[in-house]
Every structure is written in C-alpha cells, then in structure tokens.
BALOBA-1460 file (C-alpha; in Angstrom, 3 decimals):
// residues 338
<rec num="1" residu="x" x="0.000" y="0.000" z="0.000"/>
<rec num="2" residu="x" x="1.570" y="3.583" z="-1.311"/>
<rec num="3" residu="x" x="2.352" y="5.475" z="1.815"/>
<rec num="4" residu="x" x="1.779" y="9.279" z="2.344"/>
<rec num="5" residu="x" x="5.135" y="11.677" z="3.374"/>
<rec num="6" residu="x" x="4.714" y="15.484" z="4.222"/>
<rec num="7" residu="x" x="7.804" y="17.655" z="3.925"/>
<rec num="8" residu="x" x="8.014" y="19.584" z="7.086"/>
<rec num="9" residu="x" x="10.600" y="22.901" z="7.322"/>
<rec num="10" residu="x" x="10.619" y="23.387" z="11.117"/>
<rec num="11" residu="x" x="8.726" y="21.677" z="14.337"/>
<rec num="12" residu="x" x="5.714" y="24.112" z="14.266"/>
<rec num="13" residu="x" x="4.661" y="22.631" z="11.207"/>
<rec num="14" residu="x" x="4.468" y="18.581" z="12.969"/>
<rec num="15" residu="x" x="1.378" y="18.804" z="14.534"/>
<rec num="16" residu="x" x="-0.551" y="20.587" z="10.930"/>
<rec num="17" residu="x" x="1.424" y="16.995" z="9.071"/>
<rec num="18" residu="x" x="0.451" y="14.446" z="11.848"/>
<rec num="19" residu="x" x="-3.261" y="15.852" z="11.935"/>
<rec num="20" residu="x" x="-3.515" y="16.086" z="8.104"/>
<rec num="21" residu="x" x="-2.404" y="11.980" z="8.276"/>
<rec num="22" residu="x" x="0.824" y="11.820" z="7.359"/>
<rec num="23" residu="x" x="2.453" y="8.120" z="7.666"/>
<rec num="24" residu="x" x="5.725" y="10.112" z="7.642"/>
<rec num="25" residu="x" x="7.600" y="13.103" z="8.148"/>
<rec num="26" residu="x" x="10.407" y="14.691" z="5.504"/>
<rec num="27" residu="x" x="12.606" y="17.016" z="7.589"/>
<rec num="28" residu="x" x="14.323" y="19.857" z="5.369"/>
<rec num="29" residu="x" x="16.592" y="21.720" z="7.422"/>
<rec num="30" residu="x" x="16.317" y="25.659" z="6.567"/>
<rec num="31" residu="x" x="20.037" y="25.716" z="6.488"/>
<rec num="32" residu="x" x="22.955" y="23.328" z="6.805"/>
<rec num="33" residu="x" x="23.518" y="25.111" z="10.518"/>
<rec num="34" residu="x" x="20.107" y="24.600" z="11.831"/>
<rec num="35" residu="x" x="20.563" y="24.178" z="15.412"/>
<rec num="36" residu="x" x="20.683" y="20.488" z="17.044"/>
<rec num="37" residu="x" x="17.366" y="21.172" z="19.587"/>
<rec num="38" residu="x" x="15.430" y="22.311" z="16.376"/>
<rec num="39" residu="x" x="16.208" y="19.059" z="14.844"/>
<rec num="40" residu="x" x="15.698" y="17.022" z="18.462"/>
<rec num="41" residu="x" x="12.071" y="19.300" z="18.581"/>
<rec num="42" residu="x" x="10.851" y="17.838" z="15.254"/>
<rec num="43" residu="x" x="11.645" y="14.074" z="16.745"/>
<rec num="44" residu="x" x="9.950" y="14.827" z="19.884"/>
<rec num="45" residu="x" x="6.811" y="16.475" z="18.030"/>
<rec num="46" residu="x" x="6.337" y="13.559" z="15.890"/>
<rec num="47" residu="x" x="5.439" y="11.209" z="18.623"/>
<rec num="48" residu="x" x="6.893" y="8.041" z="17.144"/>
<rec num="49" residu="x" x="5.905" y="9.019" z="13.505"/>
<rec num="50" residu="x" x="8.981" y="7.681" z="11.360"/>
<rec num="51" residu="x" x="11.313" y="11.125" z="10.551"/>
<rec num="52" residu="x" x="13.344" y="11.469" z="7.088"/>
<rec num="53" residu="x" x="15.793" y="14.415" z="6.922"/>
<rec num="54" residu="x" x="17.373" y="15.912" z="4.084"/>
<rec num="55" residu="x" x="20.876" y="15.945" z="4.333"/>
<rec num="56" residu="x" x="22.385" y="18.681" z="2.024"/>
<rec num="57" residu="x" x="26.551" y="18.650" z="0.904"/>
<rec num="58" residu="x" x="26.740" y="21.722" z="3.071"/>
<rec num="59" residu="x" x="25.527" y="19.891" z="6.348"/>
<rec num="60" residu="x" x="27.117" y="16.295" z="5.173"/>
<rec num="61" residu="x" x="30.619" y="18.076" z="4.918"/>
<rec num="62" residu="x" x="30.126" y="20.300" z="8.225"/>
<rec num="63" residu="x" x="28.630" y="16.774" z="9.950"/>
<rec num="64" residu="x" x="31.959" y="15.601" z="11.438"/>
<rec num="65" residu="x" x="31.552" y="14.862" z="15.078"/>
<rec num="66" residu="x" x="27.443" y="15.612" z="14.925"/>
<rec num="67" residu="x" x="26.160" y="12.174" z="15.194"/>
<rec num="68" residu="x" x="23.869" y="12.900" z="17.790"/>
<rec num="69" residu="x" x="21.906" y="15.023" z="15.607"/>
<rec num="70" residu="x" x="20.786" y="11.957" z="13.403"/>
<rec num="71" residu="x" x="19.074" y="10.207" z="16.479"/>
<rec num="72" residu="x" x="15.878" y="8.984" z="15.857"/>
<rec num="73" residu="x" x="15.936" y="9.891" z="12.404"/>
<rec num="74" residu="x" x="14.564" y="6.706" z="10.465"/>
<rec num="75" residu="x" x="16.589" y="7.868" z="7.217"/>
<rec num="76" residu="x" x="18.360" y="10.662" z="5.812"/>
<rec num="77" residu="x" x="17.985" y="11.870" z="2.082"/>
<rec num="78" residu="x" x="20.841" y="12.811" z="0.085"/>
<rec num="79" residu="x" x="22.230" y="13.638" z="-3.581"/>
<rec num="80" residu="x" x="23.854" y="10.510" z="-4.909"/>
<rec num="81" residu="x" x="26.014" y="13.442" z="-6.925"/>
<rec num="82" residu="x" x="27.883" y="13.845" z="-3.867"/>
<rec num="83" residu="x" x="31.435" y="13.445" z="-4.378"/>
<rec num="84" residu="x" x="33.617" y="10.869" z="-3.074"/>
<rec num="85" residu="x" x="34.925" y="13.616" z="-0.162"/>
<rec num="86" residu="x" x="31.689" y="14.056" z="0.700"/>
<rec num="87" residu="x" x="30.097" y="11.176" z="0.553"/>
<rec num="88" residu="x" x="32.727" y="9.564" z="2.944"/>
<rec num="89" residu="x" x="31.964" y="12.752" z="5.473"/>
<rec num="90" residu="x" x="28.460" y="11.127" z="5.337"/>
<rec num="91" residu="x" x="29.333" y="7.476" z="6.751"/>
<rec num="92" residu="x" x="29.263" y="8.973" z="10.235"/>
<rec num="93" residu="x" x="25.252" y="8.884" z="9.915"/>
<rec num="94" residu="x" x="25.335" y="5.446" z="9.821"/>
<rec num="95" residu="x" x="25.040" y="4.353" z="13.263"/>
<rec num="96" residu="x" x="22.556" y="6.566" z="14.351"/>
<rec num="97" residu="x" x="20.853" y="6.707" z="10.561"/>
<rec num="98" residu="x" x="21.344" y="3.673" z="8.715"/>
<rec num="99" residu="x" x="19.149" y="4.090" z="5.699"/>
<rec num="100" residu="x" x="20.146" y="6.371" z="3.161"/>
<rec num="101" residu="x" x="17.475" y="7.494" z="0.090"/>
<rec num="102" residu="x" x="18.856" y="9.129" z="-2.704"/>
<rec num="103" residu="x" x="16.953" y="11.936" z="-3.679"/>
<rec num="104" residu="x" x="17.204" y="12.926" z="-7.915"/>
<rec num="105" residu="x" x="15.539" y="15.997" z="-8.987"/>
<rec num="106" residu="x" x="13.950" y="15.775" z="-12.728"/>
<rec num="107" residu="x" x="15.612" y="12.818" z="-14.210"/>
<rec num="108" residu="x" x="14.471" y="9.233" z="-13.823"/>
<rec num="109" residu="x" x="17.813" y="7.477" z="-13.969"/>
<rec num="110" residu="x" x="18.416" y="4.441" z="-15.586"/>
<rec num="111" residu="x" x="18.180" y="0.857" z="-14.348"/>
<rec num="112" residu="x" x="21.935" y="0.313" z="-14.254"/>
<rec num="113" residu="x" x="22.613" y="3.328" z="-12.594"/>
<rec num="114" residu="x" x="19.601" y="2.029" z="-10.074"/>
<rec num="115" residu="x" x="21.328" y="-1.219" z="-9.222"/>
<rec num="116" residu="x" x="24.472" y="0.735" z="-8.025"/>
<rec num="117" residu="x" x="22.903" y="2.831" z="-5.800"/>
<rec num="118" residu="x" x="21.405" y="-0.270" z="-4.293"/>
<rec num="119" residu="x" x="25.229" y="-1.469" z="-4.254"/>
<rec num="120" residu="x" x="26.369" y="1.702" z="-2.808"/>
<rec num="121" residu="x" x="23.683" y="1.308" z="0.418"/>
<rec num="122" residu="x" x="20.945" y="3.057" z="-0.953"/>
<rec num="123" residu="x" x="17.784" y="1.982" z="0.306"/>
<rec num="124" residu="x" x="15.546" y="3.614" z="-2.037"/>
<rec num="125" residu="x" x="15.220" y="6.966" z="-4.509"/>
<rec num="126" residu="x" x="13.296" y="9.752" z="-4.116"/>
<rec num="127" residu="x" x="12.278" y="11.249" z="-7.671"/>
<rec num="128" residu="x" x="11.571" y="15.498" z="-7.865"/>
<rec num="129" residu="x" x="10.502" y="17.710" z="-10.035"/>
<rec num="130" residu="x" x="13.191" y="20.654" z="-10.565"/>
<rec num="131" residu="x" x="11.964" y="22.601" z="-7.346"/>
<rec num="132" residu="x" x="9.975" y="21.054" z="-4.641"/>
<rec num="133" residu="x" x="6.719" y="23.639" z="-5.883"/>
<rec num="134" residu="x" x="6.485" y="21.715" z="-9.329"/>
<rec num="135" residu="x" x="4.064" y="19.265" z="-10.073"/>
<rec num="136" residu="x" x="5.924" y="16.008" z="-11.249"/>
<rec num="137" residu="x" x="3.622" y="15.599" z="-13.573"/>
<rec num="138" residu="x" x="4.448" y="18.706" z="-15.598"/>
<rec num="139" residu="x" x="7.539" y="17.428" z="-15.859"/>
<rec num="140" residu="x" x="7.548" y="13.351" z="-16.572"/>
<rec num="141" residu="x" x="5.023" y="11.540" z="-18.218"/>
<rec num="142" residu="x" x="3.017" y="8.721" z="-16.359"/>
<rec num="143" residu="x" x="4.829" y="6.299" z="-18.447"/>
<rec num="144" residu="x" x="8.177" y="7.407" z="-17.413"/>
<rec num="145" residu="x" x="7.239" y="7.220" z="-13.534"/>
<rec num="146" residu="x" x="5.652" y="3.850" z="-14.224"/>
<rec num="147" residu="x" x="9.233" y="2.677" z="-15.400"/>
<rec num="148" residu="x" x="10.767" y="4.636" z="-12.626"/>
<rec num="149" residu="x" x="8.841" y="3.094" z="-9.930"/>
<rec num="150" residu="x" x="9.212" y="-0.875" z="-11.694"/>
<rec num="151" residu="x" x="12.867" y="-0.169" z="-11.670"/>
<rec num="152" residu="x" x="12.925" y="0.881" z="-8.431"/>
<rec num="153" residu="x" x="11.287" y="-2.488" z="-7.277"/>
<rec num="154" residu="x" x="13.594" y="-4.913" z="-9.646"/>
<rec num="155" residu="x" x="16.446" y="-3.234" z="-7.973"/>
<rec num="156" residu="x" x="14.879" y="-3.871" z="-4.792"/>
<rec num="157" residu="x" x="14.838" y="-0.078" z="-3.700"/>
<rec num="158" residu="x" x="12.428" y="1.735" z="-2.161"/>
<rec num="159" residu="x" x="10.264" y="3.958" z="-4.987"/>
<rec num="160" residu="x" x="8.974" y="8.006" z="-3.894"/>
<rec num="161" residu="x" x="7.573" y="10.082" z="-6.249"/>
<rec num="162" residu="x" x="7.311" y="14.044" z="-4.937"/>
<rec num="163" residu="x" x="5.970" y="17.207" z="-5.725"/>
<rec num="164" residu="x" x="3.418" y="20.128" z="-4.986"/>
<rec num="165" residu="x" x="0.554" y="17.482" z="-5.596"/>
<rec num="166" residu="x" x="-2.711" y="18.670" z="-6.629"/>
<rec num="167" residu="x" x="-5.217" y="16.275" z="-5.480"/>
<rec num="168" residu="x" x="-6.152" y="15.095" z="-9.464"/>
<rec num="169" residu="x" x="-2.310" y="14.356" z="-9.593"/>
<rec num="170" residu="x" x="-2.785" y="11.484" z="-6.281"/>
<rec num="171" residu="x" x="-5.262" y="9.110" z="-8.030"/>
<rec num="172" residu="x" x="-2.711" y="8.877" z="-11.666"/>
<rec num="173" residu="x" x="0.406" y="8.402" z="-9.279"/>
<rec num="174" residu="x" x="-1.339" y="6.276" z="-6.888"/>
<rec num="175" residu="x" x="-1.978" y="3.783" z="-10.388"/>
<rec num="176" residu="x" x="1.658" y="3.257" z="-10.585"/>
<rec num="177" residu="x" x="1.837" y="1.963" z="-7.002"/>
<rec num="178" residu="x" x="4.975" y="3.590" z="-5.912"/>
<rec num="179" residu="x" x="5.858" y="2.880" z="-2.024"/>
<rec num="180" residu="x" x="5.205" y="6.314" z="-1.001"/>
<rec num="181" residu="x" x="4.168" y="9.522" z="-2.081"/>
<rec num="182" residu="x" x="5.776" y="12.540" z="-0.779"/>
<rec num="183" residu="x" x="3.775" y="15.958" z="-0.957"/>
<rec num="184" residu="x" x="6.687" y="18.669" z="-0.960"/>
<rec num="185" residu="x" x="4.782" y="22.085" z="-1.305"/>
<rec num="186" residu="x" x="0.895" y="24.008" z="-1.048"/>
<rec num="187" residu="x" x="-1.345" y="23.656" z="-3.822"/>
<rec num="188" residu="x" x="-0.271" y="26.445" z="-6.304"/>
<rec num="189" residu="x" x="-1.839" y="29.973" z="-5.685"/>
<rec num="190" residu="x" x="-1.544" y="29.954" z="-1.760"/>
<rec num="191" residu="x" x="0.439" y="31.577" z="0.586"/>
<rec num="192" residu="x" x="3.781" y="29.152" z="0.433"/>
<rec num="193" residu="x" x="4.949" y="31.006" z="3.895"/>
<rec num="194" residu="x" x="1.919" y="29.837" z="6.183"/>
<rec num="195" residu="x" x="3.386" y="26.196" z="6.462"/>
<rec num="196" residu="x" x="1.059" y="22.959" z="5.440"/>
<rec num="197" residu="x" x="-1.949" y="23.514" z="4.911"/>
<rec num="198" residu="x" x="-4.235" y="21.147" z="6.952"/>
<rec num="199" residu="x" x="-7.696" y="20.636" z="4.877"/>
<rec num="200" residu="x" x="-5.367" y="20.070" z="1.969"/>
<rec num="201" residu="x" x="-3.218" y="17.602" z="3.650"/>
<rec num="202" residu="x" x="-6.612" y="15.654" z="4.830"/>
<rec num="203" residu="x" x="-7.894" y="15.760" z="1.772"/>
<rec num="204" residu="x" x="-4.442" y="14.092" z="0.181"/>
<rec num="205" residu="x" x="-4.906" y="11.535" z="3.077"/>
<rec num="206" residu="x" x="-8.139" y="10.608" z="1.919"/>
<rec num="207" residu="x" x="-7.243" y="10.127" z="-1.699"/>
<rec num="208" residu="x" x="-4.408" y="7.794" z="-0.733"/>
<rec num="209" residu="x" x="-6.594" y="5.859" z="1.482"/>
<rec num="210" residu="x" x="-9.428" y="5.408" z="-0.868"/>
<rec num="211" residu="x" x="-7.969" y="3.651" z="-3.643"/>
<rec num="212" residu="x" x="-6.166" y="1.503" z="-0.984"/>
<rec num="213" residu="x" x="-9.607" y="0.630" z="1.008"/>
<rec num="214" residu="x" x="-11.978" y="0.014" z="-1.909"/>
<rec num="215" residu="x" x="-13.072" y="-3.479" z="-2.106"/>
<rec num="216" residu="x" x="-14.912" y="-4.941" z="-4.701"/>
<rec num="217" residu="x" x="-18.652" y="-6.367" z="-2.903"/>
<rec num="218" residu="x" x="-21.292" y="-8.650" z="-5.125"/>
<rec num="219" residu="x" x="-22.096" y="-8.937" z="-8.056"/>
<rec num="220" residu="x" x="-25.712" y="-6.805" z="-7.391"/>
<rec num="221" residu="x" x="-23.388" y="-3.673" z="-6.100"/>
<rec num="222" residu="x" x="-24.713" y="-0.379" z="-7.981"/>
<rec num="223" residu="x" x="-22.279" y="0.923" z="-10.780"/>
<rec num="224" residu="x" x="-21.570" y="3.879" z="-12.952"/>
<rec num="225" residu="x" x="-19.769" y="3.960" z="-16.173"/>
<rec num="226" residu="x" x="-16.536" y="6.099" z="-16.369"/>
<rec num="227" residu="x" x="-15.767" y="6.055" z="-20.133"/>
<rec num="228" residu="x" x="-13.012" y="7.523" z="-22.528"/>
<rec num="229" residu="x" x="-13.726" y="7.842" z="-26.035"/>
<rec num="230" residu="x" x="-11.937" y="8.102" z="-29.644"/>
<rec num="231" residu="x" x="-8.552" y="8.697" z="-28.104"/>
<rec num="232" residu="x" x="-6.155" y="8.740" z="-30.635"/>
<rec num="233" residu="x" x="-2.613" y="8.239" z="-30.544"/>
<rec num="234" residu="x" x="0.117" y="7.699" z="-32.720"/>
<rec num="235" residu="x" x="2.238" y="4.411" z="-31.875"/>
<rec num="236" residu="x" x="3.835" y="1.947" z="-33.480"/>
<rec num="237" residu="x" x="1.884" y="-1.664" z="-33.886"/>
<rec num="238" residu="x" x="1.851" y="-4.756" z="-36.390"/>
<rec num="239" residu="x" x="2.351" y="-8.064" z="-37.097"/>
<rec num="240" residu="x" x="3.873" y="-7.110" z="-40.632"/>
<rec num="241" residu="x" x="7.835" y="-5.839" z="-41.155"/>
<rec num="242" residu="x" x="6.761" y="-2.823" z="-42.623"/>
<rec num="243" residu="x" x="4.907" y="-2.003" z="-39.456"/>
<rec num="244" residu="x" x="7.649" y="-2.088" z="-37.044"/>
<rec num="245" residu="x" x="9.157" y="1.143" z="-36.853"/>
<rec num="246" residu="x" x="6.391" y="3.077" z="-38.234"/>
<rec num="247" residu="x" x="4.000" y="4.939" z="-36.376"/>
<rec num="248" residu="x" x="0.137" y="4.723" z="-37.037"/>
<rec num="249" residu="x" x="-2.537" y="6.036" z="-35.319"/>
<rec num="250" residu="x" x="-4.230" y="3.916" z="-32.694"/>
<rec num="251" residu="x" x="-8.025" y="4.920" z="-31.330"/>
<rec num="252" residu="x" x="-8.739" y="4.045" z="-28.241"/>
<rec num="253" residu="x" x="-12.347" y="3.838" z="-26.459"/>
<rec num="254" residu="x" x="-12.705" y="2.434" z="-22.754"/>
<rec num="255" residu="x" x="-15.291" y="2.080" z="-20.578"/>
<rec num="256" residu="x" x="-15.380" y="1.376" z="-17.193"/>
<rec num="257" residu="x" x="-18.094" y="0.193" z="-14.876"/>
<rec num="258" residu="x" x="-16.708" y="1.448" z="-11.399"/>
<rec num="259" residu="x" x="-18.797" y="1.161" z="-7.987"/>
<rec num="260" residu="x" x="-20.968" y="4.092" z="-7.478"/>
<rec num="261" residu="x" x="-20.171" y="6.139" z="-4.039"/>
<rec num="262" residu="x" x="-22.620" y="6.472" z="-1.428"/>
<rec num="263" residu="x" x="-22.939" y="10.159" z="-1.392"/>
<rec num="264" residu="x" x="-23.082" y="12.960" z="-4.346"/>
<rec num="265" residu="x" x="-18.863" y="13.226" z="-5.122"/>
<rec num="266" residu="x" x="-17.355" y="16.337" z="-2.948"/>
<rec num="267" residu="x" x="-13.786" y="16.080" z="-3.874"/>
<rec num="268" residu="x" x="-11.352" y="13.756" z="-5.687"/>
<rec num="269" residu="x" x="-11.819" y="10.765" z="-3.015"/>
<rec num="270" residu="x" x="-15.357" y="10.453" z="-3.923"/>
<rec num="271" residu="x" x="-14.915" y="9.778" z="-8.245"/>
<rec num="272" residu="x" x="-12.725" y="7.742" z="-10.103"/>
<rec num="273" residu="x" x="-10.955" y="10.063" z="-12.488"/>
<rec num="274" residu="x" x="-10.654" y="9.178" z="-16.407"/>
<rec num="275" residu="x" x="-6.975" y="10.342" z="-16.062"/>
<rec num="276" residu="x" x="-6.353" y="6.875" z="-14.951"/>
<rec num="277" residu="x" x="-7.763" y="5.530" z="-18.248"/>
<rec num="278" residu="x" x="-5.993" y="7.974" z="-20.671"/>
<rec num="279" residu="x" x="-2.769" y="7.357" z="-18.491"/>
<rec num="280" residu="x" x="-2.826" y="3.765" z="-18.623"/>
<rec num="281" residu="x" x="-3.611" y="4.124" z="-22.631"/>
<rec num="282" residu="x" x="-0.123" y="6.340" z="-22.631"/>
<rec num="283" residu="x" x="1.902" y="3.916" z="-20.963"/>
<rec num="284" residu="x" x="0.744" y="1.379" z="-23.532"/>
<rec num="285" residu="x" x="1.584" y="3.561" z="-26.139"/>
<rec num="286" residu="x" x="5.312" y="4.330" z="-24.921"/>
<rec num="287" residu="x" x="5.934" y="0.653" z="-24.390"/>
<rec num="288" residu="x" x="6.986" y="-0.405" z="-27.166"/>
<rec num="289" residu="x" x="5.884" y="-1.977" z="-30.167"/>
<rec num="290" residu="x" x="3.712" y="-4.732" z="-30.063"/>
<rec num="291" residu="x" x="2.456" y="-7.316" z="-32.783"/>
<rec num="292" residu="x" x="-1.502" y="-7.407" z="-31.833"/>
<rec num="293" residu="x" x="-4.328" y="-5.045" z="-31.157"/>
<rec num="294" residu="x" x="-5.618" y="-8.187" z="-29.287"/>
<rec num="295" residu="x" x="-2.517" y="-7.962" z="-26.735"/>
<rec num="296" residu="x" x="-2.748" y="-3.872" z="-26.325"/>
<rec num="297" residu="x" x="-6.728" y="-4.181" z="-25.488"/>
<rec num="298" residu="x" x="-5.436" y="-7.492" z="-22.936"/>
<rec num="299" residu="x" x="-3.019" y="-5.347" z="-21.343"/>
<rec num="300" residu="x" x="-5.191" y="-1.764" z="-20.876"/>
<rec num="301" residu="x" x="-8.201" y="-4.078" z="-19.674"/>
<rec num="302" residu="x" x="-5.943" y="-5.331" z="-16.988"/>
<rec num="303" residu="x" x="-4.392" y="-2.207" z="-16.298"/>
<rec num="304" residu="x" x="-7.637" y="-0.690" z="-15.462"/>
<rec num="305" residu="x" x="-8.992" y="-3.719" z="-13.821"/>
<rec num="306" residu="x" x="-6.311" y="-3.065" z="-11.191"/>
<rec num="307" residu="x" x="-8.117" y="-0.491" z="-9.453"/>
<rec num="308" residu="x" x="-10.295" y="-1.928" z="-6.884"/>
<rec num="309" residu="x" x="-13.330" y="0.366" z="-7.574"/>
<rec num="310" residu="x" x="-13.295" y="-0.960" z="-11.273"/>
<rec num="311" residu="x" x="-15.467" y="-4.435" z="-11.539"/>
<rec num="312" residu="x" x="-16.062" y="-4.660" z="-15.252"/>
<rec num="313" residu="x" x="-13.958" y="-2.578" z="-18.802"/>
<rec num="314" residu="x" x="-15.111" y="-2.653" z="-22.376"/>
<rec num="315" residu="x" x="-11.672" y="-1.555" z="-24.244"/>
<rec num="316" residu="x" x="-12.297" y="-1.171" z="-27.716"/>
<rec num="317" residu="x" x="-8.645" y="-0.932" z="-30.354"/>
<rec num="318" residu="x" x="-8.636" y="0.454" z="-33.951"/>
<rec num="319" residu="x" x="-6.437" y="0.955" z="-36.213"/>
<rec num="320" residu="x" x="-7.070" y="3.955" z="-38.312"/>
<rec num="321" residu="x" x="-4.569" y="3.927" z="-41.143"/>
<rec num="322" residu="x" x="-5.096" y="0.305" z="-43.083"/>
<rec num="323" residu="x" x="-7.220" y="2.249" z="-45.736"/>
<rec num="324" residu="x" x="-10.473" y="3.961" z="-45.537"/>
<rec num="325" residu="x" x="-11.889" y="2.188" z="-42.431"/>
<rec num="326" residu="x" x="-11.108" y="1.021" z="-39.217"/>
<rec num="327" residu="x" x="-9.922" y="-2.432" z="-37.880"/>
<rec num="328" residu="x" x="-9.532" y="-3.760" z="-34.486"/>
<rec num="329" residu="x" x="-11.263" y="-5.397" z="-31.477"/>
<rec num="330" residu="x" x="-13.278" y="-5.188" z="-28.614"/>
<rec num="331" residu="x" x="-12.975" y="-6.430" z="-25.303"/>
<rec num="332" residu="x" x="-14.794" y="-6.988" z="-21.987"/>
<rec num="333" residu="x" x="-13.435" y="-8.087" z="-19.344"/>
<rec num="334" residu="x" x="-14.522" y="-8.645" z="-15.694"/>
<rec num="335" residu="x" x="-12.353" y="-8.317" z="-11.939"/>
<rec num="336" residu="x" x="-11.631" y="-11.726" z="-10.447"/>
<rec num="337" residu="x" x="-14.148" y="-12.255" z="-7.257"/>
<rec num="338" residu="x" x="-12.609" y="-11.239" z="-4.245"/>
C-alpha cells in the first residue's frame, strides 16, 4: 500500500502533518547550521511518527563529530552526486541513521545506474521535479514514472515520487503503485509562507486511502460507467515488417463500470478520475511496439482492472490507417471475485 510523506521545514509545522495523516515526516533543514534542539524538537513532536531528513553537501561536509543530531531519524535523504569527499563525510550517519534514500531531482535514472545505488547502500530513490513547488507531472510523463517506480522495485529499492501534488495528480500516481508519495509544497496559488496547509493535507490523506480501502462487494453492487472515447494516438503496432518502426494512429475507447459512491462526489476521493484511463492508454503507447491489437486491449483491460473500484472494462482498439476504415477489437473483461 503507497504510503503518504509530508515535507516539514521546522517543528511548528508537525502537529498541521500528523493531523492532516501523514504516515511520515520529511525534515528539510532551513540551512545546513540549523541548530541540534530544532532538529531534536521535530523528533519529539512527531510522537513516534517515522522522521526522514534531508541531508544537504553543506551539512554532510560540516557533519563531522554531529552524530547525535541523526538520532531517531529513520533515514536521511541525500544527492547521490555527492562526491567521493563528501560522501565519505556522510558514513558517520550510519550508526545513528542507517538508511540512506537518494533523492534525484527531474531525471528518472536508468536501471543500471539504479542497481548501483542499491550497491552503494541506498535503500531507495526519491524522484523530484526541478523545485519542490512543481508538479511532477508537468515534468515526466506517467509512463516514465511507471518505469521509474518498476525499476525501483527490480532493484529492490524503495520507490517516492514528490511534488506540490494537486489532489487530481494522487489518483494517476497512486496507479503506478509507488511505495510512497511525498507531498513537498501548497497547492499552487496559496500563501507558500503559512506552512502545510491542513484541509489540503486531509484531503491528500483521503485520496491515498481510498484507492487503498476500496473493495470490490457482489455482483448486485450499484455501478456507474466512467468512459473515454476516440482517443487517438500515434504508436507503433503490427504483425507485418513494414509495421515495425512506423508509427500509425491507434483509437482508443474504454469504458469502465466502477462502484458508485454512497454520497453525491465532494472532492477527488469520492470519483474515479478518467486520467487513470488515458494514463494507462499512454503507458501502452510508450511501451513499445507490439504485434496485436488483441494484446494492447489485454493489457489496458488489466491495467484498469487493477483499481479496486473498477469491476467490469469494455476496451475497444482500432487501427485507423489500413485504408479507408477502421480495424480492431473489442474487449470486456470482468475483476476476479474477491
């Protein structure tokens, strides 16, 4: 289940996190001489909550001697880019602070470069947008985090995806079931000096937890239909040598018979949004070529039937450019009981 991180600034700012739901805090020191009770206050504050801290170069090469200043930190965050001088100034965290994450702004690195940070101690890899008050969104496609966070686990590392979330963004990040989500900054528009903001943080608590909770009931259960239609992409697809190589364009219609909340929808925990359909369609369309319309409806049906709140899909596939009409297939497809 994807966990929910807050990034906190200074201790005043615990209780708004904790109250908002939180499942853990994300220390950023001010500065890399931020006094040692500040740091002890956030600890205290959090009342057993786990605590990450950011550990810049500036603090990691002032750090000799400061061990005590790690205590009861569960894991510190760091640049992998640090240099070899500075990285060694850094193994003096790891008695008090044995987990390191590495934290990479904007790119998604590659798998090999994956496996040796999980040779160099890493225990998992925060991904960023440039500054902590972009959406990640903006920046990498769903299909890149997808890879990101299926890297992440092959390499056996733990997978974060942060950001300023906007509560549409939780429900397409929550669909590539990364380990924990970590919400960095205020929505856009507000005050960015007043701290966390704790509606908003409930209401990101709530979207994590309700794709997590939902359970699929009986077969009588009342349903509505989300649906995406004539989405067209270009990608490449084709059994024929010709094909491979060459991009057509692929329509796309899905429909999805999701269990209908209790109460008319208030916010983004209450609907399920089509962004996970036309996000699931783009992944499928940056993976690669593939031989069979059949196998690309297979795989979307699936990938939609992974959301617990989805008990039945009709994916439709055409392909638009064999001549002056349209061939494919259509699907439907149910969720396994249980």
């Amino acid at each position: 289940m994807t966990q929910f991180i807050v990034a906190i600034t200074n201790p005043t700012e615990v209780a708004t996190a904790l109250e908002g739901g939180a499942d853990r805090l994300f220390f950023i020191p001010g500065s890399a001489d931020a006094p040692t009770a500040q740091r002890h206050d956030v600890i205290v504050s959090a009342a057993g909550t786990p605590v990450w801290m950011a550990i810049s170069e500036a603090l990691a090469s002032s750090a000799l001697g400061r061990e005590a200043e790690l205590a009861g930190f569960e894991a510190m965050v760091l640049p992998p880019s640090m240099n070899e001088g500075v990285a060694s100034g850094c193994r003096w965290m790891a008695k008090e602070c044995p987990r390191r994450i590495a934290w990479i702004a904007t790119e998604a690195p590659p798998r090999a470069e994956l496996q040796g940070l999980k040779g160099k101690g890493f225990a998992g890899v925060l991904l960023a947008p440039p500054t902590g008050e972009n959406r990640l969104l903006d920046h990498r496609s769903p299909a890149v985090l997808a890879r990101f966070v299926k890297a992440c686990r092959q390499a056996g590392l733990i997978s974060v995806l942060a950001g300023a979330l906007e509560p549409p963004d939780v429900p397409r990040l929550l669909a590539l079931a990364p380990d924990m989500i970590l919400w960095s900054g205020r929505w856009r528009g507000e005050d960015r000096g007043r701290g966390p903001d704790g509606t908003a943080l409930a209401q990101m608590r709530r979207l994590v937890r309700s794709a997590a909770s939902a359970e699929r009931e009986g077969e009588e259960v009342a349903t509505d239909v989300v649906f995406v239609r004539d989405h067209v992409v270009d990608m490449t697809v084709g059994a024929y040598s010709h094909e491979r190589g060459m991009r057509q364009r692929v329509r796309f219609s899905v429909e999805a018979e999701v269990i209908r909340h209790p109460r008319e929808p208030r916010d983004m925990a209450d609907v399920f949004s089509y962004d996970i359909i036309t996000d699931a369609i783009g992944r499928l369309a940056e993976a690669g070529h593939l031989e069979f319309v059949e196998a690309m409806a297979e795989r979307l049906a699936a990938d939609v039937l992974a959301d617990q709140r989805v008990k039945r899909v009709m994916v439709r596939v055409e392909k638009l450019d064999l001549g002056s009409g349209a061939a494919g297939i259509e699907i439907r497809r149910s969720a396994a009981p249980g």
